[in-house]
N, C-alpha and C positions, 0 to 999 in steps of 0.2 A: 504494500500500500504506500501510496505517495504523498504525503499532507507535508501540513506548514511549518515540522520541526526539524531540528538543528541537527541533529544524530539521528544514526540509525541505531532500530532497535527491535531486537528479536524476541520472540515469543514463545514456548512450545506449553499447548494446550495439554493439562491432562486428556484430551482425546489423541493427543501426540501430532495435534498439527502446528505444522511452524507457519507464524506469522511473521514477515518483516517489516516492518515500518521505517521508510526513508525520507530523507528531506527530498522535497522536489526537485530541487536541482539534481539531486542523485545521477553517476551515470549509471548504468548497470551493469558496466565491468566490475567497478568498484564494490558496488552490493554486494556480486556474486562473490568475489574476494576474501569482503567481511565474513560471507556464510562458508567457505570452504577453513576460512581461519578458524570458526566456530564450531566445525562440525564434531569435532570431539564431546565439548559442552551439550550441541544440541539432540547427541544420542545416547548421552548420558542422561539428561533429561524422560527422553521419550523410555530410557531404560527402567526408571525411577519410575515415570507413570505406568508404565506396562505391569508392573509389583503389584497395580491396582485391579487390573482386571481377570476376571469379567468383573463388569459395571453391574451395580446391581440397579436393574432393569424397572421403568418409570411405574410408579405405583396406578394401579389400577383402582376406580371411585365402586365395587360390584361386590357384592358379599361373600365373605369370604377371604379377603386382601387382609392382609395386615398394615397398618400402619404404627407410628409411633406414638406416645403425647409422655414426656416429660421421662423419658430415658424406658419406658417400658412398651412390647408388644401387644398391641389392640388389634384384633378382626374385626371389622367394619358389617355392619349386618342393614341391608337398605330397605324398607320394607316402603311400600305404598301407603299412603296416610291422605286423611284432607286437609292436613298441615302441612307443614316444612320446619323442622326439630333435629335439632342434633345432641344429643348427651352420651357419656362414656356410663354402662352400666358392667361392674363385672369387668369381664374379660372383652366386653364387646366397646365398641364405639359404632351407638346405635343411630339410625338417618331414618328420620322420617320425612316421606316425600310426597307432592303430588305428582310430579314429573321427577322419574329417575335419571333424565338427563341432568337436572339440576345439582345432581349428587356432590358433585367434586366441586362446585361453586358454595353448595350450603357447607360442607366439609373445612375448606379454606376460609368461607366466615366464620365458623367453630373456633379453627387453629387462634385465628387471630382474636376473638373474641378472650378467648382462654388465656394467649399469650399477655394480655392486658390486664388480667387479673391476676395470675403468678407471679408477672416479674416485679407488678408494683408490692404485690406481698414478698418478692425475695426479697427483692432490692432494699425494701424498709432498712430492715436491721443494719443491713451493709452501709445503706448513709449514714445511718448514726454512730458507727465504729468511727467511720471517717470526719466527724465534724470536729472531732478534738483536733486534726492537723489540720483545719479551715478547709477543708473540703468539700463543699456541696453542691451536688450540680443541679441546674436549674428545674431538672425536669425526666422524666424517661417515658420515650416515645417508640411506638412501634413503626416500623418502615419494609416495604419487602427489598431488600435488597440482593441483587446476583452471586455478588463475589464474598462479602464479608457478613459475620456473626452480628455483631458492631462496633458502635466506630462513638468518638465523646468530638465534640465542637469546642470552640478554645471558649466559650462561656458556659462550659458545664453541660450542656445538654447529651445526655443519653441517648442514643438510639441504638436500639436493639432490631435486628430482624425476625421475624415474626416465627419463622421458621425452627429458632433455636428451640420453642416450646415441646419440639418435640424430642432435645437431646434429655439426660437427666439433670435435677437440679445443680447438681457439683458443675455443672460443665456452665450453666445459666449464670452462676457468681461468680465463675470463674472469668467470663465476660463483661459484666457488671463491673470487676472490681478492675 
């Protein structure tokens, strides 16, 4: 890829694809260059991510499926309803629906709904360890984000991705903090 920065700069995805990113003037002798200089790095890499697979394959919204919520194994069980309800009973994480297309749409407002009530009760305690060395941040906020767990703004603020809800608690503080 060609855009408006200074350096080149390589990428390898854990799906093991290499991205390069060049300044525009780039020639592409020079690129090719950079990547032949690299290729050591860039197969060590893709070696690293190969450790990883198989990929564990994209969850399905159908009864049956497992998913996670807060470090433990839930089967999901979706039954037809004149509502739309989501609750964890047991061993299940139960959907009630009128439309079972809606499943994984009601499911991921669950996640997130849920996420918003854990992390504010994690997080409590943990500010208040923290206020003795002036520590407090302004706020903790949910966000879906790609790449990160989350991430703090230089005025304190929390964001958490929503998705964490479904690691176990130790791992939720362990971001928080």
């Amino acid at each position: 890829h060609y855009n408006g920065r200074k350096t080149l700069g390589i990428t390898v995805t854990p799906d093991m694809e290499v991205i390069v990113k060049a300044p525009a003037n780039a020639k592409i002798e020079k690129v090719k260059e950079k990547i032949r200089k690299k290729a050591p790095w860039i197969i060590k890499q893709q070696g690293f991510f190969l450790s990883f697979l198989p990929k564990t394959p994209a969850r399905k919204y159908i009864t049956g499926e497992t998913h996670l919520y807060l470090g433990r194994q839930y089967r999901l069980k979706v039954t037809s309803a004149k509502r739309n309800e989501v609750a964890y009973k047991g061993r299940y994480i139960e959907v009630l629906t009128k439309n079972k297309s809606k499943t994984k749409d009601l499911v991921k407002q669950w996640y997130k709904q849920k996420a918003k009530e854990k992390f504010a009760e994690i997080a409590e305690p943990l500010i208040q360890r923290f206020k003795k060395y002036h520590v407090e941040p302004s706020g903790v906020y949910i966000q879906h984000m790609k790449q990160r767990w989350g991430s703090c703004t230089p005025n304190g603020k929390i964001i958490l991705n929503a998705e964490l809800v479904k690691a176990p608690k130790g791992c939720i503080e362990y971001v928080i903090i």
